[in-house]
C-alpha positions in Angstrom: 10.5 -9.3 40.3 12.0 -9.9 36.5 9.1 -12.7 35.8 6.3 -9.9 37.1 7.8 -6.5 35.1 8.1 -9.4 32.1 3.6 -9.6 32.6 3.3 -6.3 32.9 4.9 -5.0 30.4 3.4 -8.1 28.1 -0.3 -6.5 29.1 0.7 -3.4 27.3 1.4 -5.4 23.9 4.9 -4.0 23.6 4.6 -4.2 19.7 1.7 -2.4 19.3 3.5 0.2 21.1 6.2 0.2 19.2 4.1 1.4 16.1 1.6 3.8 18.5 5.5 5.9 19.6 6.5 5.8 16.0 3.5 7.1 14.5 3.4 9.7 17.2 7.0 10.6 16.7 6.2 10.9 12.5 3.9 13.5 13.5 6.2 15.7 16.2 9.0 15.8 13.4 6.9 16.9 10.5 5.3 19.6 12.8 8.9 20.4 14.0 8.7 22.4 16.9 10.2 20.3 19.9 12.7 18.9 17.3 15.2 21.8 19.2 13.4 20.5 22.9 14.6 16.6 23.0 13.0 16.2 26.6 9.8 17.7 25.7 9.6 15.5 22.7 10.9 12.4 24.6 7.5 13.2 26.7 5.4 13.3 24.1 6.8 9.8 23.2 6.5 9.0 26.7 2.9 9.7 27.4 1.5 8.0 24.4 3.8 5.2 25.5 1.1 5.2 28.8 -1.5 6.1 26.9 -1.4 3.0 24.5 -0.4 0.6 27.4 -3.4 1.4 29.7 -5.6 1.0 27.0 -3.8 -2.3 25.8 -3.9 -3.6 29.2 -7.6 -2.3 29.9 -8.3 -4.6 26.8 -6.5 -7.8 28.2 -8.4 -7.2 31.4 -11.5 -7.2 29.7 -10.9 -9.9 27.4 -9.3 -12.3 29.7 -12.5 -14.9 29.5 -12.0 -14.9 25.8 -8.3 -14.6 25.6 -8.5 -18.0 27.8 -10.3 -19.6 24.7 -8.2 -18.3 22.1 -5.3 -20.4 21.3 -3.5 -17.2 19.8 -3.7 -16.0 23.2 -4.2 -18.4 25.8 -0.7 -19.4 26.2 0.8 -15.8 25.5 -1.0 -13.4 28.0 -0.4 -13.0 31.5 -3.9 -13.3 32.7 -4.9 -16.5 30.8 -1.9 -18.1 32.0 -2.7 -17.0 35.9 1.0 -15.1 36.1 -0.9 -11.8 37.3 -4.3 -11.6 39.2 -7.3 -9.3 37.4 -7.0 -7.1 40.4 -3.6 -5.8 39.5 -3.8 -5.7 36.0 -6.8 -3.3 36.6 -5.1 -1.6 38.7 -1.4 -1.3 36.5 -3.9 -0.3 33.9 -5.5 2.5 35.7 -2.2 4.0 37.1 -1.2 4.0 33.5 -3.9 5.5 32.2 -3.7 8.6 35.2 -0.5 9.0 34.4 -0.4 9.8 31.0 -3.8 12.1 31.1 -1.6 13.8 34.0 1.6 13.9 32.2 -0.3 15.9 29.3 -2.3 17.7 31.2 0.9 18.8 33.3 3.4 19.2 31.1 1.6 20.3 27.9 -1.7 20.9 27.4 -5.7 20.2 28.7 -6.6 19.9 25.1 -4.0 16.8 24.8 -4.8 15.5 28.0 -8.6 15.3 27.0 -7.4 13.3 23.6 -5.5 11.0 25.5 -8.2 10.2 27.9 -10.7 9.7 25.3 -8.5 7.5 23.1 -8.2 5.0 26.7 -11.8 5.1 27.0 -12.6 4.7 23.5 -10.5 1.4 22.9 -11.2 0.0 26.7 -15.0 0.2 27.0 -16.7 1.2 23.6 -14.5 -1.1 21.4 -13.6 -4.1 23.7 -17.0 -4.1 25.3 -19.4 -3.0 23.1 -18.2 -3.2 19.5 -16.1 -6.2 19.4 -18.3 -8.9 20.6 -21.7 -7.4 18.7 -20.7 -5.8 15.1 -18.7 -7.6 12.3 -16.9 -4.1 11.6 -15.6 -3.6 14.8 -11.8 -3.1 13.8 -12.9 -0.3 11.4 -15.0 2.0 13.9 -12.6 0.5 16.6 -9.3 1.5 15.0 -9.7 5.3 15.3 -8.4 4.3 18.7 -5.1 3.4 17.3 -5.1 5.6 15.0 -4.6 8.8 17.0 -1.2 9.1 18.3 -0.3 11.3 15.4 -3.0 13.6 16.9 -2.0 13.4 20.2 1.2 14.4 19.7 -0.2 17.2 17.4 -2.3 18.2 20.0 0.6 18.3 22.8 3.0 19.9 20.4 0.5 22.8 19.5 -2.6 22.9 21.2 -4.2 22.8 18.6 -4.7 20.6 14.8 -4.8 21.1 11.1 -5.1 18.8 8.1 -1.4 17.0 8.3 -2.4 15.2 11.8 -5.9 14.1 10.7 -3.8 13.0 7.2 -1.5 10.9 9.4 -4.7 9.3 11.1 -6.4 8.0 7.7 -3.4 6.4 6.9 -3.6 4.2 10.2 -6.7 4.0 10.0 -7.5 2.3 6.9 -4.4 0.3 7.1 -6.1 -1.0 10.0 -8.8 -3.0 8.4 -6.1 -4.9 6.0 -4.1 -5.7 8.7 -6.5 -7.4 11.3 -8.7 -8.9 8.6 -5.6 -10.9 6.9 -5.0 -12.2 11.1 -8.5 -12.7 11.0 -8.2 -15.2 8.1 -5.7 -16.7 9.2 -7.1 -17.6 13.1 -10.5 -17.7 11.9 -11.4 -20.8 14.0 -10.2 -18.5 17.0 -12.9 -16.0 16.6 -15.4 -19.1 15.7 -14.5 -20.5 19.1 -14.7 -17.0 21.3 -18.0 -16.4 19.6 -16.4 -12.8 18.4 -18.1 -11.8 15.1 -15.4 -11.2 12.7 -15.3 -10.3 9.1 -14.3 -13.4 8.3 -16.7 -15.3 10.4 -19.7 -13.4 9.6 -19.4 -12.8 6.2 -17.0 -15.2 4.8 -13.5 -15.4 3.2 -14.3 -13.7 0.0 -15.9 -10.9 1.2 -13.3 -9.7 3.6 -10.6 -10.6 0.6 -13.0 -8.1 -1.0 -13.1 -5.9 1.9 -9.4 -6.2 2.5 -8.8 -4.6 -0.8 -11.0 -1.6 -1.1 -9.3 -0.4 2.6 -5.8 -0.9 0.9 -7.0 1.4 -1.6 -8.2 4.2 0.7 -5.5 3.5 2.6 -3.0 4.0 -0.3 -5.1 6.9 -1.7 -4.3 8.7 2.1 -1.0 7.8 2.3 -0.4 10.1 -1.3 -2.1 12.8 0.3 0.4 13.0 2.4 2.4 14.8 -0.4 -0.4 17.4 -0.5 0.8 19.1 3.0 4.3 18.6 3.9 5.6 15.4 2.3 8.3 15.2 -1.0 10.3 13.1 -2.8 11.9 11.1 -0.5 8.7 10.0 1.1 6.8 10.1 -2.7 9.3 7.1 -4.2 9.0 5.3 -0.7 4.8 5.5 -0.4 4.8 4.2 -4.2 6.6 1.1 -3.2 5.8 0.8 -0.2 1.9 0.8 -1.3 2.7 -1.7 -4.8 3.4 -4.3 -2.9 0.8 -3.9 -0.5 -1.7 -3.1 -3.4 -0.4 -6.6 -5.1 -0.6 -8.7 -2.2 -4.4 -7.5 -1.7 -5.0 -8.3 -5.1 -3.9 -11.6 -5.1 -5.6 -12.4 -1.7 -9.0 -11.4 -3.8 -8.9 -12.2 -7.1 -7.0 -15.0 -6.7 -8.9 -16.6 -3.8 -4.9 -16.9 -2.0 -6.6 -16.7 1.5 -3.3 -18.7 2.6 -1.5 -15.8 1.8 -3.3 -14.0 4.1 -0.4 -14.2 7.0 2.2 -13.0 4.5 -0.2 -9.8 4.3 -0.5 -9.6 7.9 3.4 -9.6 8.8 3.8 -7.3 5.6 1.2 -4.7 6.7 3.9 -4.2 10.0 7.0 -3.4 7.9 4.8 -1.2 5.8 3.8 0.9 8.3 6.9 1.0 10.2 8.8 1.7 7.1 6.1 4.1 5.7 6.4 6.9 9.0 10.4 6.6 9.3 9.8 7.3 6.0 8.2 10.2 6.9 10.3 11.3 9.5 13.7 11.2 6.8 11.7 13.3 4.2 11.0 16.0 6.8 14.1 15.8 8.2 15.6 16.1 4.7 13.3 19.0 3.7 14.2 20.9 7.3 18.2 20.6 6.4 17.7 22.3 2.5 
């Protein structure tokens, strides 16, 4: 049974989850309220947890044709490689995706429940199916998929959202764009091969060097924003490091024409973010203990 769990779990892309719970988490500890409720706020974590794998593994069942092709993926994922049948990753994917609408629904609120639901749906059938395979800018409309969590939890927490969730979002959002595109440079042969139309493929390696670096600036232009609602000093000297080196490695990667810097970008962009939201869970914690 250790082999099958091992697929399963692999159709959620684990990784990507990792970031989806911690940008959720950023979000219950600046809002603050289930900080005293550790199981309520372990749910939260929980149900975006099952919200992010069904959609994950909705993807990978979707894609499997093309994930066959890919050599990024083709020796990786559980489908390609024939170690689960489509039938029960559909299904895995579905009782995932039930039981984090229920979870919400059941243990919080219909106004979460309805945000969860419409992230899985989003990212499964408007972005894998229709957006990724026809329009070169699919990761930007695309990534307000994985961008919500922060809003989720919001929503679960509350009930309801202001400006500091929808802050959160922007950040992910247009650190999104960097952060496939430098991939994308780097496996564009990949996308050639699976027919996906790509920034890189469509347009070419200068314009989504170009591209790449006018999202980094949105995205560092939201991130200081940040310090606008709740965030301070802690989080200000971490977002202005955080976001130089990010800015520089853009830079170079455009004006330089360094597209084979384009991975170190990529494997940056992770750190950032994961870096940038515990970031923002010390500052509020810090600010909650003055």
């Amino acid at each position: 049974m250790k082999p099958r769990f091992r697929n399963f779990v692999q159709l959620t892309k684990p990784t990507i989850l990792l970031l989806v719970v911690l940008t959720g988490a950023a979000a219950l500890v600046m809002e603050g309220s289930l900080l005293a409720d550790p199981i309520r706020f372990g749910a939260v974590l929980f149900g975006l947890t099952l919200t992010g794998g069904a959609a994950n593994a909705l993807n990978q069942y979707f894609e499997r044709d093309l994930d066959a092709v890919m050599e990024r993926t083709k020796r990786k994922r559980p489908l390609p490689l024939g170690n689960l049948s489509p039938k029960a990753a559909l299904g895995f994917a579905c009782s995932l995706g039930a039981a984090a609408v229920l979870l919400f629904a059941v243990l919080f609120n219909v106004f979460s429940a309805v945000l969860a639901l419409g992230t899985i749906l989003y990212y499964a059938f408007f972005y894998t199916l229709y957006l990724k395979p026809r329009i070169y800018q699919n990761i930007v409309i695309g990534g307000a998929a994985g961008s919500m969590a922060p809003v989720i939890a919001w929503g679960a927490a509350t009930g309801s959202l202001n400006l500091t969730p929808w802050i959160l979002f922007l950040i992910i959002f247009f650190w999104t764009p960097p952060h496939f595109w430098a991939l994308a440079l780097c496996i564009k042969k990949d996308y050639e091969k699976a027919k996906i139309p790509m920034l890189p493929v469509v347009k070419g390696d200068r314009e989504t060097a170009r591209q790449i670096l006018v999202y980094t600036l949105w995205m560092v232009a939201f991130s200081l924003a940040l310090l606008f609602v709740r965030a301070g000093l802690v989080y200000l000297l971490l977002a202005l490091i955080l976001n130089g080196v990010f800015l520089y490695k853009a830079y170079r990667i455009w004006r330089r024409g360094a597209f084979g810097e384009a991975r170190g970008l990529f494997g940056y962009s992770i750190v950032y973010l994961l870096i940038l939201f515990l970031g923002i869970m010390a500052d509020a914690v810090w600010h909650k203990n003055l």
